[in-house]
py3Dmol code that shows the C-alpha trace and the ligand (Angstrom):
import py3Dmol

protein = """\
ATOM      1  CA  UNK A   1       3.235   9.204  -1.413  1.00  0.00           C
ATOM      2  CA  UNK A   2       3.564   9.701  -4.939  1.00  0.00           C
ATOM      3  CA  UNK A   3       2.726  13.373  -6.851  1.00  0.00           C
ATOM      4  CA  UNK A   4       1.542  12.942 -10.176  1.00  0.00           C
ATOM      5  CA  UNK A   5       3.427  16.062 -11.054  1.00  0.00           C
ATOM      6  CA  UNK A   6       7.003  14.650 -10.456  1.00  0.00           C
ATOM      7  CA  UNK A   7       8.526  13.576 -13.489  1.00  0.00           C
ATOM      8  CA  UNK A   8      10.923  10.670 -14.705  1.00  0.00           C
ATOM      9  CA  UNK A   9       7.456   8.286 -13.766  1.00  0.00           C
ATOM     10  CA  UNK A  10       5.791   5.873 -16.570  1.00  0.00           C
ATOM     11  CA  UNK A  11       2.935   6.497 -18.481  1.00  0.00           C
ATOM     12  CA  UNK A  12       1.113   3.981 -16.644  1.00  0.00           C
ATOM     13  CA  UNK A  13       2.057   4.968 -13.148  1.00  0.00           C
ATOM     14  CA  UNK A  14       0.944   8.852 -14.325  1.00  0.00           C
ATOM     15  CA  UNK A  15      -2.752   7.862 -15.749  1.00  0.00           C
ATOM     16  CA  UNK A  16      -3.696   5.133 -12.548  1.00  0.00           C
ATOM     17  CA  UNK A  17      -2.060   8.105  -9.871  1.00  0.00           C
ATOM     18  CA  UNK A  18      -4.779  10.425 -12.212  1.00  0.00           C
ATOM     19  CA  UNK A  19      -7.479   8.049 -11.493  1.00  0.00           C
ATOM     20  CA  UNK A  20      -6.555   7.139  -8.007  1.00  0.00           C
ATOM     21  CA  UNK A  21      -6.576  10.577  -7.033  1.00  0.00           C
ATOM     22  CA  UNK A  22      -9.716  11.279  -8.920  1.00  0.00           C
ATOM     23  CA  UNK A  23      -8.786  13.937 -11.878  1.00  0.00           C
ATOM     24  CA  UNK A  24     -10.236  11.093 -13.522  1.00  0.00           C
ATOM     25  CA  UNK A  25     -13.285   9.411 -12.719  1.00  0.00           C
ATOM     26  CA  UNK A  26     -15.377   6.306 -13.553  1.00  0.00           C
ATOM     27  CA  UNK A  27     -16.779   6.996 -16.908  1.00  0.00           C
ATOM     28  CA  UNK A  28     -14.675   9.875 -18.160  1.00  0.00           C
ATOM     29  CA  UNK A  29     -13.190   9.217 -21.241  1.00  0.00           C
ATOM     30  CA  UNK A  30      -9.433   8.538 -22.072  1.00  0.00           C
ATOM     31  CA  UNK A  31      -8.307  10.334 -24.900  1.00  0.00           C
ATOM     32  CA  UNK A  32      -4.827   9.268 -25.952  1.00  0.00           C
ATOM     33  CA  UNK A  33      -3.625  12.478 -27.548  1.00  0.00           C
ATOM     34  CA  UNK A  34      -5.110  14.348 -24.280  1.00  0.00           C
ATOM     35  CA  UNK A  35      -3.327  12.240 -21.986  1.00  0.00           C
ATOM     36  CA  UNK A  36       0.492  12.981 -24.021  1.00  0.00           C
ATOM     37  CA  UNK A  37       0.094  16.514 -23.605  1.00  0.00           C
ATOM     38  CA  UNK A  38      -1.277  16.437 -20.185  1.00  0.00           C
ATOM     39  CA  UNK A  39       1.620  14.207 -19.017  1.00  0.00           C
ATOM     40  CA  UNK A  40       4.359  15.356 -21.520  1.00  0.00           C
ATOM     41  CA  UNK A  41       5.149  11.794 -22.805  1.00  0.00           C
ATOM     42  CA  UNK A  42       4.596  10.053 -26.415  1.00  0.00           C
ATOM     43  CA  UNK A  43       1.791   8.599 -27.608  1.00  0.00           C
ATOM     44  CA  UNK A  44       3.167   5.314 -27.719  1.00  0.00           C
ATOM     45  CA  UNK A  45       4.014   4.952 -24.033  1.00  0.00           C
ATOM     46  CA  UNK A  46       0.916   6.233 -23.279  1.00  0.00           C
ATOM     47  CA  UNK A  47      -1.030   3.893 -25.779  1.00  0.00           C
ATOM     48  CA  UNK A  48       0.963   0.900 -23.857  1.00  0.00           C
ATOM     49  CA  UNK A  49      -0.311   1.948 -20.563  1.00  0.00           C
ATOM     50  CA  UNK A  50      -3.506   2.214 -21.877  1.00  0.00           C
ATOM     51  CA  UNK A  51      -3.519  -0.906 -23.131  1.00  0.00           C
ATOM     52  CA  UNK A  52      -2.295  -2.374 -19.779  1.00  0.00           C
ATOM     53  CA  UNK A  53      -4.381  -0.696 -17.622  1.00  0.00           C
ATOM     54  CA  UNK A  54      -7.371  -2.273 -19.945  1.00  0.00           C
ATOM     55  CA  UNK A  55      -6.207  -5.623 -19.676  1.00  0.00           C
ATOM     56  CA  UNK A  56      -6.379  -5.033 -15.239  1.00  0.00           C
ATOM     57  CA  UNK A  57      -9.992  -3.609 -15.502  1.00  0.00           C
ATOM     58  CA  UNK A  58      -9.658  -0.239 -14.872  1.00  0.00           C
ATOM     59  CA  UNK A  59     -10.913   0.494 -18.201  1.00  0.00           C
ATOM     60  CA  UNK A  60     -13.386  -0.520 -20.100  1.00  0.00           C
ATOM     61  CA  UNK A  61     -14.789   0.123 -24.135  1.00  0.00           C
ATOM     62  CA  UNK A  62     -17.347   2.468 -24.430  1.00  0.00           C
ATOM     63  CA  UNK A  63     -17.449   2.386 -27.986  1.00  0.00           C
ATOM     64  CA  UNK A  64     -14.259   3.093 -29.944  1.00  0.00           C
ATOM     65  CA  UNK A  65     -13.541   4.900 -26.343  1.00  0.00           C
ATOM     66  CA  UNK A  66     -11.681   3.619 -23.738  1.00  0.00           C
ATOM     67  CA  UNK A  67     -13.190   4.937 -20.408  1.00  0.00           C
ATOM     68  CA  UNK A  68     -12.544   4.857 -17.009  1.00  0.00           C
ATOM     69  CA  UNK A  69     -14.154   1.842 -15.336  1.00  0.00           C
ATOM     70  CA  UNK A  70     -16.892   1.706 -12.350  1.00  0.00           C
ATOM     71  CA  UNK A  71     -17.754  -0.833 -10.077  1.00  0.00           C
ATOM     72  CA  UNK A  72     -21.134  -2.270  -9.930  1.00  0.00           C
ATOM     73  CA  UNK A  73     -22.592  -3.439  -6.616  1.00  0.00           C
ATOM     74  CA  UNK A  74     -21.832  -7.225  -6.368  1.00  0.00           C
ATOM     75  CA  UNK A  75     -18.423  -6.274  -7.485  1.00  0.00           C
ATOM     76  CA  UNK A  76     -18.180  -3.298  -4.401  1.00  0.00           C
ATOM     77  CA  UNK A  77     -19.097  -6.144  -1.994  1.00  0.00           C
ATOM     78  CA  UNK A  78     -16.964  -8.537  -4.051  1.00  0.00           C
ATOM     79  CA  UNK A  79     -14.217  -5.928  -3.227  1.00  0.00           C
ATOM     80  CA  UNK A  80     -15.082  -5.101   0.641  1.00  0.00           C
ATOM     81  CA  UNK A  81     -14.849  -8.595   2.042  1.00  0.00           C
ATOM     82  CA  UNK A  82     -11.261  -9.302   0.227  1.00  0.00           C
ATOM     83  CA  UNK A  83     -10.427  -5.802   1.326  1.00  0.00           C
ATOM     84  CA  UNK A  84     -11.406  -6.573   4.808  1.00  0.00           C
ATOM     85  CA  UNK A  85      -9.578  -9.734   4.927  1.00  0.00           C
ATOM     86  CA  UNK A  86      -6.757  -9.036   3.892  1.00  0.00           C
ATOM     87  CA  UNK A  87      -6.078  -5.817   6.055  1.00  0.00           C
ATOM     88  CA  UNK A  88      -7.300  -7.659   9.116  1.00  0.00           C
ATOM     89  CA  UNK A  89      -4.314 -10.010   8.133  1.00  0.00           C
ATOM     90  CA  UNK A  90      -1.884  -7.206   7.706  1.00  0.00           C
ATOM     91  CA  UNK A  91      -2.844  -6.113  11.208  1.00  0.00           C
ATOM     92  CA  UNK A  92      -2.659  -9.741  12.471  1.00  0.00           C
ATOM     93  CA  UNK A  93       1.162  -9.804  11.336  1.00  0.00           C
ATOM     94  CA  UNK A  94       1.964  -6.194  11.846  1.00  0.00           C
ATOM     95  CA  UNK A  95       1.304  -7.290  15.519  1.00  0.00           C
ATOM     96  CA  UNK A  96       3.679 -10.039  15.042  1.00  0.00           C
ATOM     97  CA  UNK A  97       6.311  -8.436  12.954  1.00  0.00           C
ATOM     98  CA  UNK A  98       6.435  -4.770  12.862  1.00  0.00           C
ATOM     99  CA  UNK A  99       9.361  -3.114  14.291  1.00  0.00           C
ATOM    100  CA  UNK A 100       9.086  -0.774  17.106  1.00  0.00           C
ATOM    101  CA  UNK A 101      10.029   2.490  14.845  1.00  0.00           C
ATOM    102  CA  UNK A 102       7.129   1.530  12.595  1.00  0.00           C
ATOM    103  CA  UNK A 103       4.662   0.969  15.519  1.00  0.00           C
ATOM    104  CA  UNK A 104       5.822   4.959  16.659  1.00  0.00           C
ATOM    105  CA  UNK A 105       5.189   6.032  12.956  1.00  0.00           C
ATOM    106  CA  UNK A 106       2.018   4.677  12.691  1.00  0.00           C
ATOM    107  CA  UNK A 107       1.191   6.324  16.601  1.00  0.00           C
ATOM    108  CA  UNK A 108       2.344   9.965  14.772  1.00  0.00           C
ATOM    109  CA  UNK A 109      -0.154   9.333  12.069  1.00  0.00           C
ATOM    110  CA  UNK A 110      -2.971   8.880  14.618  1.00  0.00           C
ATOM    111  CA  UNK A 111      -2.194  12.789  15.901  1.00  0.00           C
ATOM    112  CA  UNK A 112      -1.150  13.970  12.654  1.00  0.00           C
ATOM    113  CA  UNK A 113      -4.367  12.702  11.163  1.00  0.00           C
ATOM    114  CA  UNK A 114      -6.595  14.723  13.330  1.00  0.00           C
ATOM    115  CA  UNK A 115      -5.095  17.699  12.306  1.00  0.00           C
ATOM    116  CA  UNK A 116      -6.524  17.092   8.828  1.00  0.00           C
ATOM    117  CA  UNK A 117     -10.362  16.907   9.879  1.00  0.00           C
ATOM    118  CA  UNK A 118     -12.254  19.341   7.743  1.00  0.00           C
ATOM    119  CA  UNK A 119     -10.304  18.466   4.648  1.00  0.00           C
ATOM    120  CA  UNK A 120     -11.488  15.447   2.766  1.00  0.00           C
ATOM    121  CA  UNK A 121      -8.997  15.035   0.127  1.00  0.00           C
ATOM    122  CA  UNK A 122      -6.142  15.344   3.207  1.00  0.00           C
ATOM    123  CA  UNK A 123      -7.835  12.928   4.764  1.00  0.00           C
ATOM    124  CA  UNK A 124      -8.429  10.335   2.099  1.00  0.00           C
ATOM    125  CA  UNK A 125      -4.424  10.655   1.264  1.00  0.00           C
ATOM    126  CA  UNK A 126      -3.728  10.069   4.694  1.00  0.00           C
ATOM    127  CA  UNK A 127      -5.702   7.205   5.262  1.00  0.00           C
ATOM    128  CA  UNK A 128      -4.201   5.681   2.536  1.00  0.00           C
ATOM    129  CA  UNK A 129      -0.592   6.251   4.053  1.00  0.00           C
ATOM    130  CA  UNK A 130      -1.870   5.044   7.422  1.00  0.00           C
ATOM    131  CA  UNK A 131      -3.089   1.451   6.018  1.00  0.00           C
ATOM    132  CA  UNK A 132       0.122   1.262   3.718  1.00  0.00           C
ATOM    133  CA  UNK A 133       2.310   1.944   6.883  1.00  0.00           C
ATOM    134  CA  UNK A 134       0.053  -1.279   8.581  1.00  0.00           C
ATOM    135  CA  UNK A 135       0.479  -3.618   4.845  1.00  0.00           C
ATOM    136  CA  UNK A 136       4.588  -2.674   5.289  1.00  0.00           C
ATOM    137  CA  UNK A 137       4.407  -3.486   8.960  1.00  0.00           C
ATOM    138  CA  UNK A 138       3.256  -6.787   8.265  1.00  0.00           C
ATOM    139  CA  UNK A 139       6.507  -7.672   6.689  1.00  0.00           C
ATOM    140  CA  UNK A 140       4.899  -9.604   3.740  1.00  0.00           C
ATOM    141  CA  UNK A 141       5.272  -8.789   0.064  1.00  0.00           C
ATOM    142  CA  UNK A 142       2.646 -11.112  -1.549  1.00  0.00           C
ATOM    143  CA  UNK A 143       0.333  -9.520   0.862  1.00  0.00           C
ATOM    144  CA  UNK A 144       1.581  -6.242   0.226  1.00  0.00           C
ATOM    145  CA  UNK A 145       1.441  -6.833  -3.925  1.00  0.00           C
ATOM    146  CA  UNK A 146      -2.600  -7.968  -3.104  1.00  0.00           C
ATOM    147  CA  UNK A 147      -3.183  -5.036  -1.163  1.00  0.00           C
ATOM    148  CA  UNK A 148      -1.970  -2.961  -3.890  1.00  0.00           C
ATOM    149  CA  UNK A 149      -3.943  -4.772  -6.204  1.00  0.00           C
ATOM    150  CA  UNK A 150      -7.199  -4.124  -3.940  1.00  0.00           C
ATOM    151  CA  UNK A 151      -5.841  -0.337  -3.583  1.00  0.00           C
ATOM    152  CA  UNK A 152      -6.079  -0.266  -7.062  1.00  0.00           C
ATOM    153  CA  UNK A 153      -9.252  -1.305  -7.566  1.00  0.00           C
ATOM    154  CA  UNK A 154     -10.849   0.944  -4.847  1.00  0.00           C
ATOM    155  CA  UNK A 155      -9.903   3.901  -6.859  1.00  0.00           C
ATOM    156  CA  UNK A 156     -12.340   2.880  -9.205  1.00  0.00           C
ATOM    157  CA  UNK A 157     -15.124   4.158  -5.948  1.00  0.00           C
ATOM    158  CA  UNK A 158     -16.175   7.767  -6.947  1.00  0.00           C
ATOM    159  CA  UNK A 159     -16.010   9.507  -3.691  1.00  0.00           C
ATOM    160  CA  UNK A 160     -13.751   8.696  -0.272  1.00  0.00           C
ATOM    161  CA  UNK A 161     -16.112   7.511   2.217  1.00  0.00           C
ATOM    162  CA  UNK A 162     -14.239   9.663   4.373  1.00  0.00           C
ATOM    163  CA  UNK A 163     -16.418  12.216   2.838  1.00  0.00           C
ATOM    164  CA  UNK A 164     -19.369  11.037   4.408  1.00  0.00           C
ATOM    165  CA  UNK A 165     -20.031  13.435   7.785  1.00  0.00           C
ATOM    166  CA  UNK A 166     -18.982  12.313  11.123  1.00  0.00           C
ATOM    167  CA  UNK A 167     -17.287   9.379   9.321  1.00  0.00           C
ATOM    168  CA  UNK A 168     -14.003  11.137  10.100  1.00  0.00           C
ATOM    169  CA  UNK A 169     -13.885  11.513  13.798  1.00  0.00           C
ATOM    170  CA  UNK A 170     -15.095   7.990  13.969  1.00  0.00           C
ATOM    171  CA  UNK A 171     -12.640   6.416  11.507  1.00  0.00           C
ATOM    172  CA  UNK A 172      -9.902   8.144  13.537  1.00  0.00           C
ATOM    173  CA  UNK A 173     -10.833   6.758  16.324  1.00  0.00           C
ATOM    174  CA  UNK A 174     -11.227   3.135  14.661  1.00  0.00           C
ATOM    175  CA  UNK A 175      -7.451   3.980  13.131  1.00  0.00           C
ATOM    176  CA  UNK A 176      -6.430   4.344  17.015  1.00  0.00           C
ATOM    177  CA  UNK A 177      -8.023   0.802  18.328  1.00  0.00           C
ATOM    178  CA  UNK A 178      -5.893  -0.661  15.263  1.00  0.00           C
ATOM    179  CA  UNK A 179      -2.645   0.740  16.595  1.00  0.00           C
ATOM    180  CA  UNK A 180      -3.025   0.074  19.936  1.00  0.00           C
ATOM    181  CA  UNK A 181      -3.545  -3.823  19.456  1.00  0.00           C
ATOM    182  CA  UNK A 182      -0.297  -3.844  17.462  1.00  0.00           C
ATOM    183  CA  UNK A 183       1.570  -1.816  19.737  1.00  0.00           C
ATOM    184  CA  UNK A 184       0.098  -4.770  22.633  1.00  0.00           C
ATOM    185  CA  UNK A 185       1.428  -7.298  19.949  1.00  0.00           C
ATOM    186  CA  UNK A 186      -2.061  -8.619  20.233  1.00  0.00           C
ATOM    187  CA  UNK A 187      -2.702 -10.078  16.159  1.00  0.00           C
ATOM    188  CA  UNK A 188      -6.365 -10.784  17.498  1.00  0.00           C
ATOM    189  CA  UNK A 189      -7.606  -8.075  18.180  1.00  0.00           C
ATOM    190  CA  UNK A 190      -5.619  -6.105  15.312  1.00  0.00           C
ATOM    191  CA  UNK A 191      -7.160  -8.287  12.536  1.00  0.00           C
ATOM    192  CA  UNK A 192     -10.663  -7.867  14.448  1.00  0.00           C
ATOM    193  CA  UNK A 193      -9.979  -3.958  14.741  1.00  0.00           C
ATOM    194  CA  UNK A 194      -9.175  -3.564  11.329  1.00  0.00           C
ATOM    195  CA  UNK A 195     -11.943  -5.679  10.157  1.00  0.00           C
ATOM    196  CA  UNK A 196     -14.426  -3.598  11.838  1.00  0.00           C
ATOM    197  CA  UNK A 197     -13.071  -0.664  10.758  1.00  0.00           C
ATOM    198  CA  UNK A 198     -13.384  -1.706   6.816  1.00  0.00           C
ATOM    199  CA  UNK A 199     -16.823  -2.858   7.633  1.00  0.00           C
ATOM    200  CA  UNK A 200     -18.044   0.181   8.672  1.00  0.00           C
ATOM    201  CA  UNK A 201     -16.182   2.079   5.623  1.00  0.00           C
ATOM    202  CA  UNK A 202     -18.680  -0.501   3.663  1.00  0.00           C
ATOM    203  CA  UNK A 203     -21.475   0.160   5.618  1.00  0.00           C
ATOM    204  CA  UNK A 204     -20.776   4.322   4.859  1.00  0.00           C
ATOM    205  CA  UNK A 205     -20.550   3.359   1.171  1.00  0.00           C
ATOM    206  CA  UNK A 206     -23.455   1.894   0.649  1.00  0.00           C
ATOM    207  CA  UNK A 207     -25.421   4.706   2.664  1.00  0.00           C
ATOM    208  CA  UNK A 208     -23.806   7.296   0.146  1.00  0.00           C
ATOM    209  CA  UNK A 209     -24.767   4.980  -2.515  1.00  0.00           C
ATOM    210  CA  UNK A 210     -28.084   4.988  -1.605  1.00  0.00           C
ATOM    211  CA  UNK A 211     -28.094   8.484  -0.927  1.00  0.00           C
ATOM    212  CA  UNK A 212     -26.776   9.301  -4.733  1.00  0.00           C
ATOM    213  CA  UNK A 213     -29.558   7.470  -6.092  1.00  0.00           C
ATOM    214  CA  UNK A 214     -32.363   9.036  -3.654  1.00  0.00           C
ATOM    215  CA  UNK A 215     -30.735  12.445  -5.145  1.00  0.00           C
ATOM    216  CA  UNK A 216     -30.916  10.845  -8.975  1.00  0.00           C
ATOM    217  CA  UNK A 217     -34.619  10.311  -8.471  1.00  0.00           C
TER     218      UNK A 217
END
"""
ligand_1 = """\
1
ZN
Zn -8.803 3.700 7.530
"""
view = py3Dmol.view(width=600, height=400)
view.addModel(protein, "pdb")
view.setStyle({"model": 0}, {"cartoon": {"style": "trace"}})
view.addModel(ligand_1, "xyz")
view.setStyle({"model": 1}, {"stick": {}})
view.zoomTo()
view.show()
């Protein structure tokens, strides 16, 4: 896991960990000076980044200002179903491929995990581990590069769904069906388990969604 506070990173790694991790959200505005001081690098390396980190979509022109970028709803389900297909396949060839070490890190996650119920932000970094542990396990780096590039874009969501109540306990246990079917080297029932499990990450999204705009109104 990566700290935004460790040094010798890029501009560009710096401002996307800011946004992943929320200091930045959709709609707040990048100010260039702001972001050299904040980060203790140049302008022009953080200009460059910028600039890059327009071109993927993660910003957009508001104006003369370059702000963070949101997604709209077509582009959240747009988002889901590649999400959910391409973990499902991660699980389908962790069950295949993963060694038996990673299997036993991924079963320490599951109790580790639990500990962190009650803390949100905890949680959301740990889920994150969890499902990189399953994209390594599958032992394929184009999938792994599109899962990054799907990680990326679901930073772009305001809130975890892992915020939404009782979501936890239940996601935990989801996180434990997943496991077991790659431990039983069953790629079936891995890519259905992890299917489900982004599904119903979808299906709390769009309830806290619709709850946001119910409280907008
Ligand atoms: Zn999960």
């Amino acid at each position: 896991m990566l700290d935004p506070r460790t040094t010798n990173k890029d501009a560009y790694t710096l401002i996307l960990e800011a946004i992943d991790s929320h200091i930045y959200k959709p709609g707040d505005r990048l100010v260039e000076s702001e972001l050299a001081e904040r980060f203790g690098v140049s302008r022009t390396p953080i200009r460059e980044a910028l600039q890059r980190l327009e071109t993927q979509s993660l910003l957009t022109r508001d104006g003369r200002s370059l702000i963070v970028a949101s997604l709209d709803h077509s582009q959240l389900s747009e988002l889901y179903v590649v999400r959910g297909e391409l973990e499902g396949l991660a699980a389908r060839l962790a069950a295949r491929h993963a060694a038996p070490e990673e299997v036993k890190v991924l079963r320490d996650m599951l109790e580790e995990d639990r500990k962190l119920i009650g803390d949100p932000e905890g949680l959301s970094r740990a889920n994150r581990r969890f499902h990189k542990q399953i994209h390594l396990g599958s032992h394929n780096r184009f999938l792994v590069q599109q899962l990054d590039l799907v990680h990326r874009s679901m930073a772009l969501l305001a809130t975890t769904s892992l915020a939404a109540e009782g979501r936890t306990e239940q996601s935990l246990d989801e996180h434990a069906r997943i496991v077991e079917a790659i431990e039983a080297g069953d790629g079936a029932a891995a890519y259905q388990a992890l299917r489900d499990h982004i599904s119903e990450a979808f299906v709390t999204r769009l309830k806290l969604d619709a709850q946001a705009v119910e409280a907008a109104e």
